[in-house]
C-alpha positions in Angstrom: 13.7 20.3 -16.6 11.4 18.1 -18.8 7.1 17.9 -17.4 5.1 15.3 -17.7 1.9 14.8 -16.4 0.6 13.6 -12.7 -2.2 10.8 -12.4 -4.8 13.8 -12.1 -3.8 15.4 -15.5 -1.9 18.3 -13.7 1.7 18.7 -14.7 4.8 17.1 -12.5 8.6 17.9 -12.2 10.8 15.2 -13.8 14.3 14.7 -13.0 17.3 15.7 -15.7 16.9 14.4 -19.2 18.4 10.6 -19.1 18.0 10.2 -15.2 14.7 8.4 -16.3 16.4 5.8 -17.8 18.7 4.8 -15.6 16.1 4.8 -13.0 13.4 2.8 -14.7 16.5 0.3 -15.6 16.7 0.0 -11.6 13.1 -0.5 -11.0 13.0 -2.9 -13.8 15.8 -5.0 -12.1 14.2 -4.6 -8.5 11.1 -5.9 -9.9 13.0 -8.8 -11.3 14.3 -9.4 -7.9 11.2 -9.2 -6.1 9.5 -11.2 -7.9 12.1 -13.9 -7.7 12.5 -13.5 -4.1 8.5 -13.4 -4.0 8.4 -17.1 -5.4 11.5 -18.6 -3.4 9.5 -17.4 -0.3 7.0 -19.6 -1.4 8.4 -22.3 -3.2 12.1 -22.8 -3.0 12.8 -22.2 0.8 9.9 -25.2 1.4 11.0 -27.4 -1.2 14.7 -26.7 -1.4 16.0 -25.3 2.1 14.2 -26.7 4.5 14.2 -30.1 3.9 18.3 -29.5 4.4 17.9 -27.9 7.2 14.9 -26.2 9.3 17.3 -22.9 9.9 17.1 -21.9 6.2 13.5 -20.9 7.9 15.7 -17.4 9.3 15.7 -16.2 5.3 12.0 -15.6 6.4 13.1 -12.6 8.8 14.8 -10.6 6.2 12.3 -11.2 3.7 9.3 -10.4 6.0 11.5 -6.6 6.7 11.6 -6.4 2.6 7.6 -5.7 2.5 8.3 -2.1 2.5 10.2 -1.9 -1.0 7.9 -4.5 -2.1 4.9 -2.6 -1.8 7.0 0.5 -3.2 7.2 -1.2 -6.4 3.6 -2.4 -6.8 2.6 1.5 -5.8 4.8 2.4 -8.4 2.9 0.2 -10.8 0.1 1.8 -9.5 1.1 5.0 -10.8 2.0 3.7 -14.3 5.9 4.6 -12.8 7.4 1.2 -12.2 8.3 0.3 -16.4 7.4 2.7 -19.0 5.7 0.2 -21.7 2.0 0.5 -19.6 0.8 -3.0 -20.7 3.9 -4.7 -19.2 3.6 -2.0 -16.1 0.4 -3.2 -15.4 1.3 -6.9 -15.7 4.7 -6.5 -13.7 1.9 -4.9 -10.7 -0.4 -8.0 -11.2 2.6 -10.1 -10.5 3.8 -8.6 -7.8 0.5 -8.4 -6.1 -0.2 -11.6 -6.5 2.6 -12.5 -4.8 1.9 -9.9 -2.0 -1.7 -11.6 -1.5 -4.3 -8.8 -3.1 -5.5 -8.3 -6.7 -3.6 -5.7 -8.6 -6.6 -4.3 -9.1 -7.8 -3.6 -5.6 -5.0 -2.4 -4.4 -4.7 0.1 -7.6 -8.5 1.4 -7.2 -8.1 2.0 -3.6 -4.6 3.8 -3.2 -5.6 6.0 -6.6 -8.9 6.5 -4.1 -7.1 7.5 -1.3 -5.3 10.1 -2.9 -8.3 11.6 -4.2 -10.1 11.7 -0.7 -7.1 11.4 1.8 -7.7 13.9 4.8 -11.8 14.3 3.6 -13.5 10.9 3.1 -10.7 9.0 4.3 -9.3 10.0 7.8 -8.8 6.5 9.5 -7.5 7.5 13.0 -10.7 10.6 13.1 -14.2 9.8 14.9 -16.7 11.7 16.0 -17.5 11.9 19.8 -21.1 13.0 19.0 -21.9 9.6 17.3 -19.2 7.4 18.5 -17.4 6.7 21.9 -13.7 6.7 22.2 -13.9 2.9 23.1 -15.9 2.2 20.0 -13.7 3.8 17.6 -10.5 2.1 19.1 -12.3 -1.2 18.8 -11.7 -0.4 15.1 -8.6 1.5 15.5 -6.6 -0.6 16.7 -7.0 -4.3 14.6 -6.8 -2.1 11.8 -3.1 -0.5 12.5 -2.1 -4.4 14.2 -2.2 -6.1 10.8 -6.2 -5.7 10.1 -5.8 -3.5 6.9 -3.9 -6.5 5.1 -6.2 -9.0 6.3 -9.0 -7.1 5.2 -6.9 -6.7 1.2 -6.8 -10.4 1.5 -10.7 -11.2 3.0 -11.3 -9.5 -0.5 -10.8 -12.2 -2.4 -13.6 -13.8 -1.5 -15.7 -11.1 -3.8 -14.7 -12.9 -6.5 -17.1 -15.6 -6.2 -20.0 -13.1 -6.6 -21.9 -11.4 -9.7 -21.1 -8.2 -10.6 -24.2 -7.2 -9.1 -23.6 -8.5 -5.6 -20.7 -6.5 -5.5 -22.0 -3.5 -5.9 -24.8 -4.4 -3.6 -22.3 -5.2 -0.6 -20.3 -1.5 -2.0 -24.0 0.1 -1.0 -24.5 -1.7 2.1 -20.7 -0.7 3.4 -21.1 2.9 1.8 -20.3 5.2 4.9 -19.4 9.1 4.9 -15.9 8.6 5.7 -15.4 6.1 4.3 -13.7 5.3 0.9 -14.5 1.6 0.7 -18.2 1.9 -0.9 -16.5 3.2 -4.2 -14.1 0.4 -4.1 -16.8 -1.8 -4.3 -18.7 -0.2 -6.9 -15.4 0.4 -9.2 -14.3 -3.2 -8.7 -17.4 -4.5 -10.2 -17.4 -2.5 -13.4 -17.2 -4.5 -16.5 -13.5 -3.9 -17.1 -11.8 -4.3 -14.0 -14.0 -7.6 -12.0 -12.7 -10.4 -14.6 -9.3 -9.0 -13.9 -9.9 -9.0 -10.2 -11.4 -12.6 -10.8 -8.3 -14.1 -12.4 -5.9 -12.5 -10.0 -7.7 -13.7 -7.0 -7.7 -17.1 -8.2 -3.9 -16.8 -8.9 -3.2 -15.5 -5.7 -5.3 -18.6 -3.7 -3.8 -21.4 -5.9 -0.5 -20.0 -5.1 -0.8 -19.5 -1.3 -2.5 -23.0 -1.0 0.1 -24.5 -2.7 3.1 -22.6 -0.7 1.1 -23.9 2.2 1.0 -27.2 1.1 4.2 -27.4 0.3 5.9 -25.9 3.5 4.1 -28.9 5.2 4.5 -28.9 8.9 6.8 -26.1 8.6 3.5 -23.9 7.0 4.0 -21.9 10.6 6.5 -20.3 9.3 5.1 -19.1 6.1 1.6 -18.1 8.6 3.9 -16.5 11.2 5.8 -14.7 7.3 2.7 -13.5 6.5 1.4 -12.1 9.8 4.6 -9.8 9.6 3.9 -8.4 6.0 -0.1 -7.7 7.4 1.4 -6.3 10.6 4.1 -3.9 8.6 1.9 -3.2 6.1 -1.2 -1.7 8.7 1.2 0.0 10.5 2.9 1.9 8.3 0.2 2.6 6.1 -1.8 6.3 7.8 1.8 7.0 9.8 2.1 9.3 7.3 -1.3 10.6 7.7 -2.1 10.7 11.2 -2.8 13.5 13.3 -2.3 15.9 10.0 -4.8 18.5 8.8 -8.8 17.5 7.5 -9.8 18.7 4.4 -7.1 18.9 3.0 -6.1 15.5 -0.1 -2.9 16.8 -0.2 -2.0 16.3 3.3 0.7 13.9 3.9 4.2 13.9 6.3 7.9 13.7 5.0 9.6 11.2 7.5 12.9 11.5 8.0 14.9 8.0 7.5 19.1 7.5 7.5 19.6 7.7 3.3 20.4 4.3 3.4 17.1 3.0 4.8 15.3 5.9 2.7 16.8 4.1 -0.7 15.9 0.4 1.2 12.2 2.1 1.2 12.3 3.7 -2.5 12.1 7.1 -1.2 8.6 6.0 0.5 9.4 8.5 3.8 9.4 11.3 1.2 5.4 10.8 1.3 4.6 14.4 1.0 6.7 15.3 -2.2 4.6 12.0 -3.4 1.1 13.7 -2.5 2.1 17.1 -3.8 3.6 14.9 -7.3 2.2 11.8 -7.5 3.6 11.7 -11.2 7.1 11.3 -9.6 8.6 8.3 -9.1 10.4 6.9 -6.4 14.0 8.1 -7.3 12.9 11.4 -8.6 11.4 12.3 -4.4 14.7 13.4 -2.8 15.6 15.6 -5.8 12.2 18.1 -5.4 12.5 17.5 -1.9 15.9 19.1 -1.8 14.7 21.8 -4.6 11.6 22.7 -3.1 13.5 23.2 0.3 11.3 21.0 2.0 11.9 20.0 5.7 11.0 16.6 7.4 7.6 16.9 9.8 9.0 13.9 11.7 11.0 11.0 12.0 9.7 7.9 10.5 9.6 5.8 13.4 8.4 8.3 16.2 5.8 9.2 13.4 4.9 5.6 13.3 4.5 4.9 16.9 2.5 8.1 17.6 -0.3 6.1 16.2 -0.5 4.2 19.3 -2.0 7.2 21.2 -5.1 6.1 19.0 -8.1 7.2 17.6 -8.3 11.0 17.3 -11.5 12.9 18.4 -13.1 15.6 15.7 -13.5 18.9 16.9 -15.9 21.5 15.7 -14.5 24.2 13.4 -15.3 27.4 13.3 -16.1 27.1 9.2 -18.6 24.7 10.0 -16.0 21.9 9.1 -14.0 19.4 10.9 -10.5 19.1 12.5 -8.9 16.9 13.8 
């Protein structure tokens, strides 16, 4: 087996020597495809299709159920897994995030956050009962999993239009416990990363605008598009996290999916082979899955919609800590 190394230095299985290239050949061509189907969801379907006939508008459906593999391959850009050449990694992620409605860089400082502080800072379905009520923290809860998180990736464009130091001032004011979003803020407005964020953001509103504009009366379907992605997105995103233990960043559930839909995801169900190696990348999961002898903790869509029992009270441990 060759090593290499994981995003937090420590060393990660890789596949069989010239698996690697076949599989960053496939990623390279999925990106391709992405980003081509990215733009014709935007600009071709409007300008081309629709104006021959309004049922072209259906091709929204299927691309609305691709979100999942899209937001595979920008958190394999994340990674620095999705091409091997890191400069055109990273542009191939600023693409494709562009086109998903975020900055690159957002998206990249939170999700490398969230591994860092998943299950201790970060615990979104957890409250408190001795500082907040049940009804409070579902007030919270529930936006949140119903399409909130993405409309919150996309409200954050607006930080663009302030100074370095405003952004850090609001990354104070929002700073909270549990609560990762603080050092967003304050990592966002560092010198090397806000003119990045800048550029990107104004990508990504010239580009909606203009897909808006161009779908004309039709720009429903494009709104109605994009409340799918923002509704997919939230609710997948802590299905692999909720209800599992506190304390404990390495906490995350393998979700069992038929193989087909598993390689339709990018191995994305795998999510605890992922948190144990985030080095991997996406077609090397299944293979340490298997090798470890791992077993599924759940099956992706009953994992999914036991998020709709909602927030989860903290209890009092013994240790002094936390559980949930």
């Amino acid at each position: 087996m060759r090593e290499t190394r994981t995003v937090d230095g420590s060393p990660g299985p890789r596949g069989p020597r010239g698996s690697g290239d076949t599989g960053r050949s496939i990623s390279a061509r999925l990106t391709a495809v992405a980003l081509a189907i990215g733009l014709s969801q935007l600009f071709v379907l409007p300008l081309v299709l629709l104006p021959r006939d309004t049922a072209w508008g259906w091709l929204l459906v299927p691309i609305g159920l691709a979100t999942t593999p899209f937001w595979s391959l920008i958190h394999e850009a994340i990674h620095g897994s999705l091409i091997r050449r890191r400069t055109v990694n990273d542009y191939c992620g600023r693409a494709l995030a562009i086109l998903y409605g975020s900055p690159f860089a957002l998206l990249k400082i939170g999700h490398l956050l969230h591994h860092r502080y998943n299950r201790t800072r970060e615990r979104t379905e957890v409250y408190d009962p001795a500082t907040t009520s049940r009804r409070s923290a579902a007030a919270g809860y529930y936006p949140r999993l119903l399409g909130g998180l993405y409309l919150l990736e996309v409200a954050a464009l607006a930080l663009a239009l302030l100074p370095a130091a405003a952004v850090r001032a609001f990354g104070r004011r929002v700073e909270e416990p549990d609560s990762i979003a603080g050092m967003v803020f304050e990592r966002l407005a560092r010198d090397r990363v806000l003119p990045e964020f800048r550029v990107d953001a104004a990508a990504v509103l010239v580009l909606h605008v203009a897909a808006f504009l161009a779908y004309g009366p039709h720009g429903w379907m494009l709104a109605a598009a994009l409340f799918a992605r923002a509704l997919i997105i939230s609710f997948s995103d802590n299905s692999y996290h909720y209800g599992t233990a506190l304390d404990a960043p390495l906490e995350a559930l393998d979700l069992r999916l038929p193989r087909a839909l598993e390689g339709f995801a990018l191995s994305f169900n795998l999510h605890g082979v992922h948190h144990r190696h985030p080095g991997l990348r996406w077609y090397e999961l299944r293979r340490v899955f298997d090798r470890e002898g791992a077993r599924y903790d759940d099956g992706w869509f009953g994992a999914a919609a036991r998020q709709l029992r909602g927030p989860v009270p903290l209890e009092p441990a013994s240790d002094g800590a936390g559980r949930a």
